[in-house]
Every structure is written in C-alpha cells, then in structure tokens.
C-alpha positions in Angstrom: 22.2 13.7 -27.4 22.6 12.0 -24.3 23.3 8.1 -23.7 20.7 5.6 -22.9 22.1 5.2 -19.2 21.5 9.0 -18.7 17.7 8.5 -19.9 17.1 5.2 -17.8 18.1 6.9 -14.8 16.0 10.0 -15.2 12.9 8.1 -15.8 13.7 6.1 -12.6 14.2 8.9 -10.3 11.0 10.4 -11.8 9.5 6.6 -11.0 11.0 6.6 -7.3 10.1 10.4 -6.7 6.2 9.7 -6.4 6.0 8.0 -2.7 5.7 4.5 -2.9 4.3 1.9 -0.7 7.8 0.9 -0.1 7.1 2.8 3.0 10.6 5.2 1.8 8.8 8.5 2.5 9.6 11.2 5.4 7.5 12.6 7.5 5.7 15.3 6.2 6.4 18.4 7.8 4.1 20.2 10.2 3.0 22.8 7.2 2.3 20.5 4.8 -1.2 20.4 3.1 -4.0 17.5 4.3 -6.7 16.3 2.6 -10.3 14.8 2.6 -10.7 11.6 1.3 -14.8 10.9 0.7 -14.9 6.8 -0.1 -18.4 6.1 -1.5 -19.0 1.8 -1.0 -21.3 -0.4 -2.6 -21.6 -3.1 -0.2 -24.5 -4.8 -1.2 -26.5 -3.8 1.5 -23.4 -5.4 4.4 -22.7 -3.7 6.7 -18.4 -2.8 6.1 -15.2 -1.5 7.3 -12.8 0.8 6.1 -9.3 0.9 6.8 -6.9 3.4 5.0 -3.4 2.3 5.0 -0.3 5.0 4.2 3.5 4.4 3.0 5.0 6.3 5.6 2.5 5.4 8.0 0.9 1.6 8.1 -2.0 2.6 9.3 -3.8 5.7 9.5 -7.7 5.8 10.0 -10.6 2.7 10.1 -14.0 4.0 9.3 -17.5 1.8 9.6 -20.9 1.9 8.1 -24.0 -0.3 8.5 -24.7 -0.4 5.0 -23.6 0.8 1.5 -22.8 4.6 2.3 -20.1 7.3 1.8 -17.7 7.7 4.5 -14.6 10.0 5.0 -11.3 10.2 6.4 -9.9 13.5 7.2 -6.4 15.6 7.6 -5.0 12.7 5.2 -1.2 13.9 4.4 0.1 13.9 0.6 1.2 10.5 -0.4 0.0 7.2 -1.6 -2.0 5.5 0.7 -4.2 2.3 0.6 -7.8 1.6 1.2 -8.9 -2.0 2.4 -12.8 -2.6 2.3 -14.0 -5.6 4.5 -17.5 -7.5 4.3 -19.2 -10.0 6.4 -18.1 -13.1 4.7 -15.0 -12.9 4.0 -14.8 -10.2 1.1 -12.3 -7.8 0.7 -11.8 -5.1 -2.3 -8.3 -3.1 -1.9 -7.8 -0.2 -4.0 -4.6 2.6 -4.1 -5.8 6.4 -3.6 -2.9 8.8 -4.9 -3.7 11.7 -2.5 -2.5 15.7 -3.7 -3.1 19.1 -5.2 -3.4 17.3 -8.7 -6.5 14.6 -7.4 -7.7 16.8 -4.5 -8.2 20.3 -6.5 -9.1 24.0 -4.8 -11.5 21.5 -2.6 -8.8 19.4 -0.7 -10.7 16.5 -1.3 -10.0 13.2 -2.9 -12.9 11.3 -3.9 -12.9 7.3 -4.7 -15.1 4.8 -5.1 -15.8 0.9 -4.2 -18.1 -0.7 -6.2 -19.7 -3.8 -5.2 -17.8 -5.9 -8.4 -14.5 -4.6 -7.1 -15.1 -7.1 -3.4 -13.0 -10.6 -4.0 -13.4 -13.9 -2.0 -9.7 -13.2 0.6 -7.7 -16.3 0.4 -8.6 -18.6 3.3 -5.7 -17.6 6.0 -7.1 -13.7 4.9 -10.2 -15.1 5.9 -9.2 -16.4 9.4 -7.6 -12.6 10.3 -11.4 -11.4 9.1 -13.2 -13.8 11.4 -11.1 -13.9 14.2 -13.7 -15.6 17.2 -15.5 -18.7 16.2 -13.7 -20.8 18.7 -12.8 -19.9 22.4 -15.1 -17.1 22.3 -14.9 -15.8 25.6 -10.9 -15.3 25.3 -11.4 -13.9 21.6 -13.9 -11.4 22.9 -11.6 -10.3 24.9 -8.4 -10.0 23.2 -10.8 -8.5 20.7 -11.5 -5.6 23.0 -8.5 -4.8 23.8 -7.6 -4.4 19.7 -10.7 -2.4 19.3 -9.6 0.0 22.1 -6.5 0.2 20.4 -7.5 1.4 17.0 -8.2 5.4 18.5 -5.6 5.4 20.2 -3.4 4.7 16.8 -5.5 7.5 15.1 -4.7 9.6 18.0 -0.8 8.9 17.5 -0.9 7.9 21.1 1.1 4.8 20.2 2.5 4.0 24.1 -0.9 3.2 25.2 -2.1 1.5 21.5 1.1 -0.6 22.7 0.1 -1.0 26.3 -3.3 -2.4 24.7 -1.8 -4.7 22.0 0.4 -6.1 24.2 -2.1 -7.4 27.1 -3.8 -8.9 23.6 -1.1 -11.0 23.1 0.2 -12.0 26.6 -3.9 -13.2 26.8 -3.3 -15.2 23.8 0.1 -15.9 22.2 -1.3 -16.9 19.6 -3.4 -13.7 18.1 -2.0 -13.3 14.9 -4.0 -9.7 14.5 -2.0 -8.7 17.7 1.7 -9.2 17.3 1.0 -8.1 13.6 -0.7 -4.3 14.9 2.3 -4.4 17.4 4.5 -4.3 14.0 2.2 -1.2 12.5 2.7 0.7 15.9 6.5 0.1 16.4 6.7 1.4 13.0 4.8 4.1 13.2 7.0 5.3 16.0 10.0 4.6 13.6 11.2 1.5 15.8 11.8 -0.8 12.5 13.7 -3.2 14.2 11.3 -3.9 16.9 8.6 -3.8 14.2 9.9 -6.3 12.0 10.4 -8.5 15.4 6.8 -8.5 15.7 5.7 -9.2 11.8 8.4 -11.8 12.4 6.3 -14.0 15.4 3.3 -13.2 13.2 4.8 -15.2 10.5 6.0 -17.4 12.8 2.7 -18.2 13.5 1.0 -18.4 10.4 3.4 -18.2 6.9 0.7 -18.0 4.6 -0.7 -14.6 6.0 -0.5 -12.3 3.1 -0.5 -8.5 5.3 2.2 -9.7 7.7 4.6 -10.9 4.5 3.6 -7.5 3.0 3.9 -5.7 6.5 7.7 -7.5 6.7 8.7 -6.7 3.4 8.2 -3.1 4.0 9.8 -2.9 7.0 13.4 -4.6 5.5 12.7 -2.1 2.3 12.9 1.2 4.5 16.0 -0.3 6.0 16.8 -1.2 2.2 17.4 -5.0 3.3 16.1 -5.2 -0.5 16.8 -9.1 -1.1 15.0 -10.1 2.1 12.4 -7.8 1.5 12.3 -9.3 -1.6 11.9 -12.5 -0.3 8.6 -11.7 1.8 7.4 -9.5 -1.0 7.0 -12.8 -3.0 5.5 -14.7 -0.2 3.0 -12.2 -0.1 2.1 -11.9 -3.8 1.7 -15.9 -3.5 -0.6 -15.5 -0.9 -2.9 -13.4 -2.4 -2.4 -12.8 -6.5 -4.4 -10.5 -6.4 -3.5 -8.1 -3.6 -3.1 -4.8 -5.8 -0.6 -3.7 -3.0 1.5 -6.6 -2.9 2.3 -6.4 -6.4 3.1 -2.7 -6.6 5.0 -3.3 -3.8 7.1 -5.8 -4.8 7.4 -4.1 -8.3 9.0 -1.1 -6.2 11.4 -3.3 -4.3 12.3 -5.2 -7.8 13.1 -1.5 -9.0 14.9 -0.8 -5.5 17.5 -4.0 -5.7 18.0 -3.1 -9.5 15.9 -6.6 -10.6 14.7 -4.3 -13.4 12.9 -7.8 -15.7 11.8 -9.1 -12.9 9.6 -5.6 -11.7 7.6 -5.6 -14.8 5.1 -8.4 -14.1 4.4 -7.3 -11.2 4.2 -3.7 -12.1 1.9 -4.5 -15.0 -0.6 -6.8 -12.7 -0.8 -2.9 -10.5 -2.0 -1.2 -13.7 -4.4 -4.2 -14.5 -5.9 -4.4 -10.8 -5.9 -0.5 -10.2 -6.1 1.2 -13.7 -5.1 4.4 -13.5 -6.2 5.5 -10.1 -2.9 6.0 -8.7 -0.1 8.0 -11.0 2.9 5.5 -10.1 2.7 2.4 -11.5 3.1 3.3 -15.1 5.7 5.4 -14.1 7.4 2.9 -12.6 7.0 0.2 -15.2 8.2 2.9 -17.5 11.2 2.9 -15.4 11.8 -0.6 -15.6 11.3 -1.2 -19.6 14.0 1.4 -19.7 16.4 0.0 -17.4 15.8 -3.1 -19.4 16.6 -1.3 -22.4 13.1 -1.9 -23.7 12.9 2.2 -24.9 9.7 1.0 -27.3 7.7 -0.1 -24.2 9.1 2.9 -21.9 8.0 5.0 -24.2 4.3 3.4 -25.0 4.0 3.1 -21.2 4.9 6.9 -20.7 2.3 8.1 -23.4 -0.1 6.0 -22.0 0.8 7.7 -18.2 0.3 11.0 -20.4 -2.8 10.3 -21.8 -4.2 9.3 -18.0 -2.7 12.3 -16.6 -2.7 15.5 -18.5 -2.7 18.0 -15.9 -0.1 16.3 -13.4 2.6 18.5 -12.1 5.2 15.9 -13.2 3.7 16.1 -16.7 6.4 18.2 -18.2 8.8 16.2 -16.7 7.6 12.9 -18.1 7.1 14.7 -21.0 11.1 15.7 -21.8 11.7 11.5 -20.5 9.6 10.8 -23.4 11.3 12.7 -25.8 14.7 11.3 -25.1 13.1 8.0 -24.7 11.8 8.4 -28.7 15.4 9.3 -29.9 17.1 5.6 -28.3 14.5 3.4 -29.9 16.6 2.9 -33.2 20.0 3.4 -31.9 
C-alpha cells in the first residue's frame, strides 16, 4: 500500500492537469481540435453581450444579440474558458464552459445555457466598467470607438494594431479604466506578462475596487508563479465581487498553487455552489485540497461525487484508482 503523501500528490496533479483559469496552459498546437460553443440566453427580452474569456487566452470572442437568442462562438480551442453575459442595467451572469471531446461529442460542439435567474446585480465599480459614458460624452464616445474597433482586431490575433487602438484610448483619456485594463489582455495574449501586469497595475491604480483587473493581475503574477502576490489580488478580487464564479476558482487554484491547501477549500467549494457541475475541475480540485489537508473522508466524498457528475470523462479511470487509495487512508 502506498503512503498518504503518494495519494495526495496524485490526486493534485490529476487536479492541476485539467487547465485552469490560472492562465498555466500552453498554446495549443496548430493540429489541435476546435470547437463550437452554441450559448442559448434568456435575457428577458434585453438586448445582451457575450464575451467568452480563456485560461491561456484572456479574451477570445464577444458576440451580441438584440434580444434573448442563441449565439455561437466558433474554432474555440480545448480548455476551460469563461462566459460573461452583460444586460442593460447593470446585470451580469458569469458561467465556466469546460470545452473537449467529453462535452463536445462526434459534433464538436459544446452547448450551454444562460437563464434569465442566473443574471446578478454587478457590484457598483462593475457597474461603472458596464456604463462607461454618462458624463463627458463626447470624449467617451470616442475613446469608446476606438475600444470597439479594437475588439476584431483581438479576435483576429492582430494584437499590434488592437494595441495601436487601445493605446490612442488611453492617451485621449488617462483615466479609461476599460483601456489600460484591455491593454493588459492584449500584452498577454502576445505573452508580454510583464508589460501586461504593468497595465492591470495603472488600472488598479485607478480604481482598487475593480473586481476583473484584480482578477486579470492575479493571473498574470500566477503564470509567472508570483503565487503570494497573486494571492494577494486574488483576494481583492473575491471581495469585490463574492460572487464572481471565476474569482473564486481562481483563487482556489492559486491556494492549491502556493500549497495554502485549508485555505483553497472555501473558495473551491463556493465554485461548485455557483457553477454546479458544468465544468469538471472544481471538485477535482477541492478533492485535491481535502487530501493535502489530510481530510481523505472529504477527498473521497468529493471524488465520488466528481464520479457521479462525470461518468464517461477520459480521466474517469484515473480518478477512479485516486479513489481507491483514497478509501484505504481513511482509518489509518
């Protein structure tokens, strides 16, 4: 039989091997399967925009619609990504979409949806990134333009002239929060960390309390596995919004990361609570942590439960021998 270190360590690497939104994943290479993701919104009606979000890639498509509809982003690569759904009034649901060959099928195509229950009041500096334009319009409008011109260009990967853009944005108005915060998501997407988390940095500096930029720091200092900062901004950004599903899985992974094992499991638990079983890592992960806490009841409860969720998962074998060993430490 092997020692209780050897079993907490196996069900971690199982835990860190599905891609995480600590932004730690490479690249996929250039032969790698892509998928459809069809989102289907209720939006009551509003019109809404859709923003999808990946770990390796801040952002990776925005999508709008007048009213509640279906729309779809395409050649999405393998990976966890997440989905931000935005409302006139200051409403925003957030949900993770685990997209591969187990949730994607012969079809290639991942289907989700938002219901109109899922859409939360965003805290109030949320709200002021939302409704960017009530004052100085005339300057707004036209920093605004430049962002909008921006967003194709990101989807295009041309990321030089996305910069070119973002950058009159914020030389017309230091102050644009939205701008200096997309600079971060472009550096980064050209894998120029440093010089992204100098922009997420003069968004802070700006305004603390925004929730994204914390978020969008806190990832950038874990793929340079600056863990205790990252921890740091990973709080600040659970405190600005409690209920950011993303946030808290985030700074679960980062607790995980910098070996903080008690302190993941809140915040790993809130993930399952907010996002149920839509996405296979969080129970994984929080199995992960009860282990490494020596907690082998709850790991193993929490890897049954991933079991039950997940029956025809290609790491089901694999959790499946964790959770035998797992069994075999609870009396020792």
């Amino acid at each position: 039989m092997r020692n209780s270190s050897w079993f907490s360590g196996r069900v971690l690497a199982i835990a860190l091997a599905s891609a995480t939104l600590s932004g730690m994943c490479q690249e996929p290479p250039a032969d790698e399967l892509t998928f459809t993701v069809r989102v289907s919104v209720d939006s009551g009606d509003l019109p809404f925009s859709a923003l999808l979000y990946g770990g390796d890639a801040p952002y990776l498509a925005r999508r709008e619609a007048r009213r509640a509809s279906s729309v779809k982003f395409t050649e999405v690569p393998e990976g966890i990504h997440r989905l931000t759904v935005d409302v006139p009034g200051g409403k925003r649901a957030e949900q993770l979409i685990e997209v591969n060959a187990y949730h994607g099928g012969q079809r290639e195509e991942v289907r989700t949806s938002v219901p109109w229950k899922s859409f939360r009041m965003a805290p109030q500096a949320l709200r002021n990134e939302m409704e960017i334009g009530a004052e100085n319009l005339a300057l707004e409008e036209a920093v605004l333009a430049l962002v909008e011109a921006s967003w194709p260009l990101i989807e295009q990967g041309n990321f030089a002239a996305a910069h070119a853009f973002l950058r009159r944005a914020v030389t017309i108005d230091p102050e644009f929060l939205e701008g200096w915060n997309n600079l971060g998501t472009v550096a980064e997407r050209q894998g120029f960390l440093d010089e992204a988390i100098i922009f997420y940095r003069q968004a802070l500096h700006l305004d603390a309390g925004c929730s994204i930029c914390n978020m969008n720091l806190s990832v950038a200092l874990t793929r340079q596995q600056l863990y205790t900062e990252a921890v740091h901004f990973g709080r600040r950004a659970v405190e600005c919004n409690s209920e950011s599903l993303v946030a808290r899985l985030h700074l679960g992974s980062v607790y995980l990361l910098a070996r903080e094992y008690r302190q993941a499991i809140p915040h790993l638990k809130e993930a399952i609570t907010l996002n149920g079983d839509r996405s296979d890592t969080p129970r994984l992960q929080l199995a992960a942590a009860y282990a490494e806490n020596g907690d082998y009841g709850l790991a193993a409860k929490t890897l049954s439960e991933w079991m039950h969720a997940h029956p025809g998962h290609p790491k089901f074998a694999l959790v499946e021998a964790a959770m035998e060993e797992v069994v075999t430490l609870i009396d020792q």
